[in-house]
SEBAFI-885123 format. One record per residue (C-alpha): residue number from 1; residue in one letter; x, y, z. Coordinates in Angstrom, 2 decimals. Example, Ala and Ser with C-alpha at 12.3 -4.5 7.8 and 13.67 -1.06 7.14 Angstrom:
<atoms>
@nr 1 rest A X 12.30 Y -4.50 Z 7.80
@nr 2 rest S X 13.67 Y -1.06 Z 7.14
</atoms>
This chain:
<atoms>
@nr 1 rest X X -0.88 Y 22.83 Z -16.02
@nr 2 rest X X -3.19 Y 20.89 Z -13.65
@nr 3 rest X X -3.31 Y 17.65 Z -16.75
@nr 4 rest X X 0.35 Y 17.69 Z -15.96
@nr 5 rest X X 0.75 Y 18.21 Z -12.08
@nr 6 rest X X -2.05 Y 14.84 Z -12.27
@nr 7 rest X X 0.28 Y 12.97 Z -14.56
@nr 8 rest X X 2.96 Y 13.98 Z -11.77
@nr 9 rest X X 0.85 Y 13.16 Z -9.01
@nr 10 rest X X -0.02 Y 9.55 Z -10.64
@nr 11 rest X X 3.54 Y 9.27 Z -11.94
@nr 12 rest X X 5.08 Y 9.84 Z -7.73
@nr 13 rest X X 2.18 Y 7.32 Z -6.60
@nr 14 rest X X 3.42 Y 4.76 Z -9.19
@nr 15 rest X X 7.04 Y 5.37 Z -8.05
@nr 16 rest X X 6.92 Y 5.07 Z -4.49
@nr 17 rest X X 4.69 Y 1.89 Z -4.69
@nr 18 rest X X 7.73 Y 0.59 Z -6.66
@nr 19 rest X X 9.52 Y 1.66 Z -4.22
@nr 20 rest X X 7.58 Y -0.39 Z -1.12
@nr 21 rest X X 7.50 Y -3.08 Z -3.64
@nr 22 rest X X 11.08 Y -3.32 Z -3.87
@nr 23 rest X X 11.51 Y -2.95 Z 0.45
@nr 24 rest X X 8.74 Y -4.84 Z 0.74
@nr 25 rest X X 9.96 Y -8.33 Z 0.25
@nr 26 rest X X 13.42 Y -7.91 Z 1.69
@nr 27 rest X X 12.91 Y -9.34 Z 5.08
@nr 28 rest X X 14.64 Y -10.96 Z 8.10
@nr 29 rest X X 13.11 Y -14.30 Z 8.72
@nr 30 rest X X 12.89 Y -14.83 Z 12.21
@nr 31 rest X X 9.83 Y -16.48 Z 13.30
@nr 32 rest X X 5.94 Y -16.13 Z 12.24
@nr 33 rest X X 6.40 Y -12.86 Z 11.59
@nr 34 rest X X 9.67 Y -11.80 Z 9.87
@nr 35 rest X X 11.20 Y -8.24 Z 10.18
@nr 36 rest X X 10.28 Y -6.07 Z 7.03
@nr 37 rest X X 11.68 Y -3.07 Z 5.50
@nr 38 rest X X 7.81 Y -2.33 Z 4.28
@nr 39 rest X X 7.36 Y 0.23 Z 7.37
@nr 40 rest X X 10.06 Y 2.08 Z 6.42
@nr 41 rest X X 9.09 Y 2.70 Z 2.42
@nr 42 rest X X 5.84 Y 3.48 Z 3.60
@nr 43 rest X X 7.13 Y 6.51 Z 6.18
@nr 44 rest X X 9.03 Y 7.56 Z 3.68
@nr 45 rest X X 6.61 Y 7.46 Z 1.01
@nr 46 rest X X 4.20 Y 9.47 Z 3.34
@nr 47 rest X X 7.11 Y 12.35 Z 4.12
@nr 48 rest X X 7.31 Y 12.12 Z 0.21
@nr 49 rest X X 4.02 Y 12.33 Z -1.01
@nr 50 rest X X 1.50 Y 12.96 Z 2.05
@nr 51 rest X X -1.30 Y 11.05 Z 4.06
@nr 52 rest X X -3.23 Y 10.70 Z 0.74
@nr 53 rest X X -1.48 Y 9.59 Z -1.88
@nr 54 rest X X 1.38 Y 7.76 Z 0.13
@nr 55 rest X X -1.60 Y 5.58 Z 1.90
@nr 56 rest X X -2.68 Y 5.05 Z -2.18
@nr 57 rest X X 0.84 Y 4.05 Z -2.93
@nr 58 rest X X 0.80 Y 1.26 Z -0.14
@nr 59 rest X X -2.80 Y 0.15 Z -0.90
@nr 60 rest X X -1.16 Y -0.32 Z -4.83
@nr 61 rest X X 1.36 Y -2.74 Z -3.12
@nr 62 rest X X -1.13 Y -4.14 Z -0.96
@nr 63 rest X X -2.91 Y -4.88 Z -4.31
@nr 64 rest X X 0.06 Y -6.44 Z -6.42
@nr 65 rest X X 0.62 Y -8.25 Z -3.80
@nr 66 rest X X -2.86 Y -9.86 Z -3.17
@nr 67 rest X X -3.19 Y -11.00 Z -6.92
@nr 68 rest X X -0.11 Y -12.98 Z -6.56
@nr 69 rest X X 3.38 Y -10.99 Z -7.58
@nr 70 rest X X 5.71 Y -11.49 Z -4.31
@nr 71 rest X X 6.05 Y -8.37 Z -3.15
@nr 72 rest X X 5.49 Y -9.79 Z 0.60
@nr 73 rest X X 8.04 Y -10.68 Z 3.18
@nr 74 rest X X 10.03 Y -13.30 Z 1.82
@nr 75 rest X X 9.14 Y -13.10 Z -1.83
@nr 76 rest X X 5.64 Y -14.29 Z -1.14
@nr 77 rest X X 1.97 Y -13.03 Z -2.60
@nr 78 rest X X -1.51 Y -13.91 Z -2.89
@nr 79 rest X X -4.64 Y -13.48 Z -0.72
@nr 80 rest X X -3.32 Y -16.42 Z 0.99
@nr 81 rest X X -0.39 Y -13.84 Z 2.49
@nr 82 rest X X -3.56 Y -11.87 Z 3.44
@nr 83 rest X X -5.52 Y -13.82 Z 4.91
@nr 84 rest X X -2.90 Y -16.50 Z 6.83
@nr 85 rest X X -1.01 Y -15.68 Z 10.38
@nr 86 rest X X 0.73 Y -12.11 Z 9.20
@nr 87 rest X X -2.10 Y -10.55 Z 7.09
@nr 88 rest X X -3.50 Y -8.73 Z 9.88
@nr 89 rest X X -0.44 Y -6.56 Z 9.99
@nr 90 rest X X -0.15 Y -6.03 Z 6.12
@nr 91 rest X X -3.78 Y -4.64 Z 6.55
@nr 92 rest X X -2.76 Y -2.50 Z 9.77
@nr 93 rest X X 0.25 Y -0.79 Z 7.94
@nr 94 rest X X -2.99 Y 0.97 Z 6.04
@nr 95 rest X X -4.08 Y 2.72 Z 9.19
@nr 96 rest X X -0.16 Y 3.14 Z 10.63
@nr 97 rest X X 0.39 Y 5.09 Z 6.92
@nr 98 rest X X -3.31 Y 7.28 Z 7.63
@nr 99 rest X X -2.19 Y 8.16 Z 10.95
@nr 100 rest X X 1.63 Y 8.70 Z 10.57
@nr 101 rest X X 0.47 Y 10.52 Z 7.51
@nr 102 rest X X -2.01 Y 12.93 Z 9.12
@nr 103 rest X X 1.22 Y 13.78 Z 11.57
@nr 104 rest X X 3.29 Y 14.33 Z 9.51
@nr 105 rest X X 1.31 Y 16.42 Z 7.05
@nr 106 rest X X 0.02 Y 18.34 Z 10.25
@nr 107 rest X X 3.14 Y 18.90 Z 12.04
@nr 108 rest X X 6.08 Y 18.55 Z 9.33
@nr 109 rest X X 8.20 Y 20.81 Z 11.01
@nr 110 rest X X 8.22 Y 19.41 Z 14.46
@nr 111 rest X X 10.05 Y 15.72 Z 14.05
@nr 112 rest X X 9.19 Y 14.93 Z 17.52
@nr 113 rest X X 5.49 Y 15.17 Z 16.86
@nr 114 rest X X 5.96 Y 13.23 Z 13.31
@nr 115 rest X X 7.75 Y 10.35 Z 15.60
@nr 116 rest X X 5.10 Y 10.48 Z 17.67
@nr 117 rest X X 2.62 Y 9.95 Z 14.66
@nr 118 rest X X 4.32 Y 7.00 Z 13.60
@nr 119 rest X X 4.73 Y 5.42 Z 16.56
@nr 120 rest X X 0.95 Y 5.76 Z 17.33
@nr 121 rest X X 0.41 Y 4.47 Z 13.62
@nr 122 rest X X 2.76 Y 1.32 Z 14.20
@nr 123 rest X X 1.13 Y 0.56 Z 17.59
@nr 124 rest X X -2.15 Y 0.31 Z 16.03
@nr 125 rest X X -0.65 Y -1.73 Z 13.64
@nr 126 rest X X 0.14 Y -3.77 Z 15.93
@nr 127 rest X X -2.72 Y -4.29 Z 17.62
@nr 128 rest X X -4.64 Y -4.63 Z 14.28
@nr 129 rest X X -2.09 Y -7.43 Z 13.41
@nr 130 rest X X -1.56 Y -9.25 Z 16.94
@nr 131 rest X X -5.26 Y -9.69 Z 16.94
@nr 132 rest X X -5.28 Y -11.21 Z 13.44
@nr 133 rest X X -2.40 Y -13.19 Z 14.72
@nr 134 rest X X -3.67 Y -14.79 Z 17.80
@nr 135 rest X X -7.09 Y -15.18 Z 15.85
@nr 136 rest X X -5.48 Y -17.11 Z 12.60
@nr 137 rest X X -2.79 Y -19.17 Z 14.78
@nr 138 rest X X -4.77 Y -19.70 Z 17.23
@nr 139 rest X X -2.59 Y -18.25 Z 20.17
@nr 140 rest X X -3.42 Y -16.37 Z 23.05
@nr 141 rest X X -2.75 Y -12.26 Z 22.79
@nr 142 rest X X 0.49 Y -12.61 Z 24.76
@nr 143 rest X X 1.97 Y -15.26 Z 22.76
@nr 144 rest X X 1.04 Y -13.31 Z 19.74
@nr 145 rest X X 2.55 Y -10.27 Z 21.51
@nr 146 rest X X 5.65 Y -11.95 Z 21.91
@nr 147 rest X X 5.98 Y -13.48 Z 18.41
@nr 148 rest X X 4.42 Y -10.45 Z 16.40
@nr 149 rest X X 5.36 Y -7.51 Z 18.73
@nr 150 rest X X 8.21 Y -7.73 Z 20.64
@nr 151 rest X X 11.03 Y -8.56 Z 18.69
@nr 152 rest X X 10.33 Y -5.58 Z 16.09
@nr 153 rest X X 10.01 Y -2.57 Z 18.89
@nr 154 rest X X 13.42 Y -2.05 Z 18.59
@nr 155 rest X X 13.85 Y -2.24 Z 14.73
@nr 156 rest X X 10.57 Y -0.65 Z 14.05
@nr 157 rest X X 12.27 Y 2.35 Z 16.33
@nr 158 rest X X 14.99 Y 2.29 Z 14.26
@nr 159 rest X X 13.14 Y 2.09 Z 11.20
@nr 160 rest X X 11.44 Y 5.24 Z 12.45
@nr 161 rest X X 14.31 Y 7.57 Z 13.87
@nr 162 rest X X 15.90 Y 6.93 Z 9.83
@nr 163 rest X X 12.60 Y 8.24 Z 8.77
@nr 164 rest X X 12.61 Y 10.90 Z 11.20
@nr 165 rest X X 16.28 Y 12.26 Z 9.71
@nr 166 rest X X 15.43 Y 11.32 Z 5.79
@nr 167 rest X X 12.03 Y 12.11 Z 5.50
@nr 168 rest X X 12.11 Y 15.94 Z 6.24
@nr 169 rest X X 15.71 Y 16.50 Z 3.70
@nr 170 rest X X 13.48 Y 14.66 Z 1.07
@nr 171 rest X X 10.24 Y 16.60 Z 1.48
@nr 172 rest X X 12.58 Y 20.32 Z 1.71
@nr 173 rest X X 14.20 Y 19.28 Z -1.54
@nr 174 rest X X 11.25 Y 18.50 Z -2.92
@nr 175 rest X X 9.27 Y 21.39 Z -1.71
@nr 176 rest X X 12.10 Y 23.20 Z -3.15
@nr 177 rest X X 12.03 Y 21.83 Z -6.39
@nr 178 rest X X 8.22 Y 23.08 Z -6.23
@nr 179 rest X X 7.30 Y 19.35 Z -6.81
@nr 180 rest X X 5.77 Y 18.82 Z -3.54
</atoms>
């Protein structure tokens, strides 16, 4: 039973980093920094699989997408992606899923403290990748603020109230199912 619950384990990891591959590139150009749909596959792959393995799922994408397949904003890939204006934030989304994970494994049942969690995760995103930001383009912190920050609070709220509502029906179910 536990070679199979592995395979299942492995199998869910594989899927939802498909799944942030898929979200990942659809984006909203709209300056340096375009608005992705990567946050929300990653708070849903954490409500889906937990801290762990939904941080190893986005580390997988993180992966594809550093050897070259365009699974970045805009269809893009390679380390350039990493290491140009917007990497810093593709690396902070590892330490938003860690500590939106750890709240929502922790306190599941109370949505207000998971949307807490991944608000505190996405601000340290964002300071992770304003400071890459201001550091690559050369900018001071507010002008990275306003380029990098400030036009996604409101989406990146958004992103996180339709986690809020989704993630908890698809953990139940599959807590249900006994697959969780």
């Amino acid at each position: 039973m536990e070679e199979k619950s592995s395979v299942y384990r492995m199998a869910m990891i594989g899927v939802m980093a498909a799944v942030i591959c898929i979200l990942g590139p659809l984006s909203i150009p709209i300056g340096v920094v375009p608005i992705s749909f990567t946050n929300l596959a990653i708070y849903l792959s954490l409500y889906t699989l937990g801290m762990k393995k939904g941080t190893i799922s986005y580390i997988i994408y993180m992966l594809i997408g550093f050897i070259g397949i365009p699974v970045f904003s805009n269809f893009s890939g390679g380390p350039s992606k990493l290491l140009g204006p917007t990497g810093g934030y593709i690396i902070g989304f590892i330490f938003m899923a860690l500590i939106a994970g750890f709240f929502i494994d922790s306190f599941f049942e109370k949505w207000y403290l998971c949307f807490i969690g991944m608000v505190l995760g996405t601000i340290v995103c964002y300071a992770i990748g304003t400071a890459w930001l201001a550091h690559q383009a050369n900018m001071q912190i507010a002008a990275a603020l306003s380029v990098g920050v400030i036009p996604f609070i409101p989406g990146d709220l958004v992103k996180i109230a339709i986690s809020s509502f989704a993630g908890p029906q698809v953990r139940k179910r599959l807590i249900k199912a006994n697959l969780f």
